[in-house]
C-alpha positions as CSV (number, residue, x, y, z in Angstrom):
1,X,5.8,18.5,-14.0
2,X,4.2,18.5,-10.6
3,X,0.8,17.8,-10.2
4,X,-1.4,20.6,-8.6
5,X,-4.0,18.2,-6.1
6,X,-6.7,19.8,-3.8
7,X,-5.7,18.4,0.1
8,X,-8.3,16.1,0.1
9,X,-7.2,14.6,-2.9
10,X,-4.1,14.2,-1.2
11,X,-5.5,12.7,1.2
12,X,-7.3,10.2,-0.2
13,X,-4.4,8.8,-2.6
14,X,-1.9,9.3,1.4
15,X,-4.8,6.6,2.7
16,X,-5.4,4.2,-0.3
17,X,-1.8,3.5,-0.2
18,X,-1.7,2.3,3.6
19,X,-5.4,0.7,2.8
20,X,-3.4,-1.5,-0.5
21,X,-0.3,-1.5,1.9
22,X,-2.3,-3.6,4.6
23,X,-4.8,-6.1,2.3
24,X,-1.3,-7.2,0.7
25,X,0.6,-7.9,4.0
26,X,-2.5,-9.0,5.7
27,X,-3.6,-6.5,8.0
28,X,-7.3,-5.7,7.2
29,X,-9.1,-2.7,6.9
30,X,-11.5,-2.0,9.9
31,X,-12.3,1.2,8.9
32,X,-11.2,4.5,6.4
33,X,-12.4,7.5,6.9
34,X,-11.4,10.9,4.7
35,X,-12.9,13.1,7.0
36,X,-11.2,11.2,10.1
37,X,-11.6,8.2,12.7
38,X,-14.1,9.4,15.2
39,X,-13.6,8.1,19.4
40,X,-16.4,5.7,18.5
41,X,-14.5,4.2,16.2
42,X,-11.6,3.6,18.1
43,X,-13.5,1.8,20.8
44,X,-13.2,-1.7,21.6
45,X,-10.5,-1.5,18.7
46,X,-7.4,-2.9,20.9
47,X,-7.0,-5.7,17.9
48,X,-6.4,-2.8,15.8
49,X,-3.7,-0.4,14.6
50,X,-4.3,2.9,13.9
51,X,-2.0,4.1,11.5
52,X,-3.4,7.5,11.4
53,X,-6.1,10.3,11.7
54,X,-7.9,8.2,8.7
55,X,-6.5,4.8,8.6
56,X,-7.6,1.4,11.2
57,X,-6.4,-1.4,9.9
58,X,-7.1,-4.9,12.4
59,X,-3.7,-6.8,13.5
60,X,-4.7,-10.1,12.9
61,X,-2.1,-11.8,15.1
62,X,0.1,-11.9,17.8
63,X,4.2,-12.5,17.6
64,X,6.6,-12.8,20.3
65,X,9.0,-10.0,20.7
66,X,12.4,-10.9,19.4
67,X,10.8,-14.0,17.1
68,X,11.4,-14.2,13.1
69,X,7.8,-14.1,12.8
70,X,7.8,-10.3,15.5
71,X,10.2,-9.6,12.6
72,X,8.9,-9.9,9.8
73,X,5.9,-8.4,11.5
74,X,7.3,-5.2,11.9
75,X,8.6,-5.6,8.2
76,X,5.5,-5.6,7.4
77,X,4.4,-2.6,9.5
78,X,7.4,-0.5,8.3
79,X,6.3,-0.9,4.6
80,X,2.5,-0.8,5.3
81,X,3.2,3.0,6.8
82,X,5.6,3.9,4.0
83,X,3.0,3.3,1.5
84,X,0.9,6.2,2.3
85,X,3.5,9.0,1.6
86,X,4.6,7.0,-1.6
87,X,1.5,6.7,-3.1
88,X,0.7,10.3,-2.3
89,X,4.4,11.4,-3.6
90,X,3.8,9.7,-6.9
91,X,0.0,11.0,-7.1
92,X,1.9,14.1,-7.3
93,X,4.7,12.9,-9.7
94,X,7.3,13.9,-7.2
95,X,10.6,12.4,-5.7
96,X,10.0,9.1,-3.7
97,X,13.0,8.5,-1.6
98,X,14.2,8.4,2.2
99,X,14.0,11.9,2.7
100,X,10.7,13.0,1.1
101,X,8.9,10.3,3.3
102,X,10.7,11.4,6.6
103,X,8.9,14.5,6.4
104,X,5.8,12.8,7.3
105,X,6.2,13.0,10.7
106,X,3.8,10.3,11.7
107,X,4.4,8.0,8.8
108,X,8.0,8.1,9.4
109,X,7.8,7.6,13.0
110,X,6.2,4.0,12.4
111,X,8.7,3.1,9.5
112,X,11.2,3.6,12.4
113,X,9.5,2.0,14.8
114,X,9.3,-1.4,12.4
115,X,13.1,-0.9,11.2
116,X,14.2,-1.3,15.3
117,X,12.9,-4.9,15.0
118,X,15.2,-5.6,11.8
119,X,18.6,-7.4,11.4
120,X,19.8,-4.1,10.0
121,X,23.0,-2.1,11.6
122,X,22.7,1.1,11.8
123,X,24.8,2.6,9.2
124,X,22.5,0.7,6.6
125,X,19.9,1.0,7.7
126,X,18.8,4.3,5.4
127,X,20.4,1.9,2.3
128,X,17.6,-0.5,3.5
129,X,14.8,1.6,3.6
130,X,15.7,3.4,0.3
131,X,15.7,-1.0,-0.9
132,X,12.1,-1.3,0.2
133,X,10.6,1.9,-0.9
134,X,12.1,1.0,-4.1
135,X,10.3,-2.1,-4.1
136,X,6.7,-0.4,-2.9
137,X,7.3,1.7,-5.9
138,X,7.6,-0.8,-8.2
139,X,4.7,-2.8,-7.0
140,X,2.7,0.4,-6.7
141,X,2.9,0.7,-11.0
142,X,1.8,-2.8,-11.7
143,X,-1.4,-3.1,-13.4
144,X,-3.3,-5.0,-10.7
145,X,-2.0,-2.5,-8.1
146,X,-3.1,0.4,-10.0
147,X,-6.7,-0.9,-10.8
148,X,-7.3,-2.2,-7.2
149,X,-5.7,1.0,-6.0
150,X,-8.6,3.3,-7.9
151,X,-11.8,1.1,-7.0
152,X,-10.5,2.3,-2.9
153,X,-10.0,5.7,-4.4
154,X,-13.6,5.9,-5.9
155,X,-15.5,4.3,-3.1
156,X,-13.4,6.5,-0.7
157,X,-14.3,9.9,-2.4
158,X,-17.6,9.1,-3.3
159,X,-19.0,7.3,0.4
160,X,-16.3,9.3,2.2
161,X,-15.7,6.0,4.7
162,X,-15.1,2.2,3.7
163,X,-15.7,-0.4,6.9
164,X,-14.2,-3.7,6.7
165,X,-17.4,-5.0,5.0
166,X,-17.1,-2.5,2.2
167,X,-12.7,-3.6,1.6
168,X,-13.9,-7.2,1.4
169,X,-16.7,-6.5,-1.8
170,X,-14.3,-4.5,-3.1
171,X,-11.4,-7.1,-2.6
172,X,-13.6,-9.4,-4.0
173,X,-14.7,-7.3,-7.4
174,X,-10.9,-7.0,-8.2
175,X,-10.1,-10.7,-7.2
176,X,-12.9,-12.0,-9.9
177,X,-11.9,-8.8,-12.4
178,X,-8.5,-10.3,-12.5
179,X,-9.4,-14.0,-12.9
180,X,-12.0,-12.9,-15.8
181,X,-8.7,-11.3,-17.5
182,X,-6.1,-13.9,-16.6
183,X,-8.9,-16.4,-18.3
184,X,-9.0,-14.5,-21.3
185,X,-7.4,-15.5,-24.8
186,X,-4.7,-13.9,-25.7
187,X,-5.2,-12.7,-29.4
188,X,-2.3,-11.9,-31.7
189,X,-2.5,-10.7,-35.2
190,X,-1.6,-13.0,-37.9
191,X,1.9,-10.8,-38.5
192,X,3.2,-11.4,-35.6
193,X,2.4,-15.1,-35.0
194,X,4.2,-15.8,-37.8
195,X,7.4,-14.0,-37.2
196,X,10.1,-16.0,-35.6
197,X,10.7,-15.5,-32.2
198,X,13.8,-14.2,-30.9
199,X,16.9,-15.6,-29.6
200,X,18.0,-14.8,-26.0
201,X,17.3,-12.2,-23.6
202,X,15.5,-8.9,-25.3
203,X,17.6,-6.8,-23.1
């Protein structure tokens, strides 16, 4: 069943995904905004990368054109624009693939500007992109993703803009949230402790 979303929903989950997107692969967030980057904000931003009407992540390096490092670079720019559409496609419990996220015009237009720098002929290169959404997707639904994922969404909606300031305390709340849970015990009932453990792969 699809879910029915109001467009600003929408676009909150379509800029949470490129904000996650960009703290994983390094590119911090300079600025969010639901209601949209202003001029001002774009000033004196020329370490930045505007990914679109409501997303400025900083670049925080420079790579040589036609270096591994340029590469991998652009990887990471391919999947950090891909992210938005998936996260808004899934929101919505609809397809994630190739085509759905070429209809974002803008999106799309970055993924193919990152998949020019990559090792990839041509006629695979839709087989490669369809190999890293795949992946995005997959570590979209992990637990750590999801929770870190909602704290942006409820500081988004509620403040209507997060600053680079804001992404770093909320980084940080998630960062101790999961340490406090990796350092807790893990309790199991008496049952199963003492049932033997099975042999070999469970599937």
């Amino acid at each position: 069943m699809t879910v029915v979303m109001l467009n600003e929903d929408l676009r909150a989950r379509h800029i949470e995904g490129h904000a996650f997107a960009g703290s994983c692969f390094k590119f911090p967030v300079r600025k969010l905004a639901i209601d949209g980057l202003s001029r001002e904000d774009l000033k004196g931003a020329s370490d930045c990368w505007r990914v679109d009407d409501y997303t400025l992540l900083q670049v925080p390096y420079t790579t040589p054109e036609g270096t591994l490092d340029h590469a991998l670079c652009m990887r990471s720019l391919m999947r950090i624009a891909f992210m938005g559409p998936t996260q808004e496609l899934l929101s919505q419990e609809r397809e994630v693939s190739v085509k759905s996220i070429a209809k974002f015009k803008d999106d799309w237009a970055w993924v193919m500007h990152g998949l020019n720098f990559q090792l990839v002929q041509p006629s695979n290169q839709s087989i490669f992109v369809e190999d890293e959404i795949g992946c995005g997707k997959t570590f979209l639904a992990h637990k750590s993703s999801g929770m870190l994922i909602e704290r942006i969404a409820k500081r988004l909606v509620k403040n209507r803009v997060i600053n680079e300031d804001e992404m770093e305390e909320i980084l940080e709340a998630h960062e101790a949230e999961m340490e406090e849970e990796a350092a807790r015990p893990i309790r199991r009932s008496r049952r199963f402790s003492e049932k033997k453990a099975p042999c070999g792969p469970r599937w």
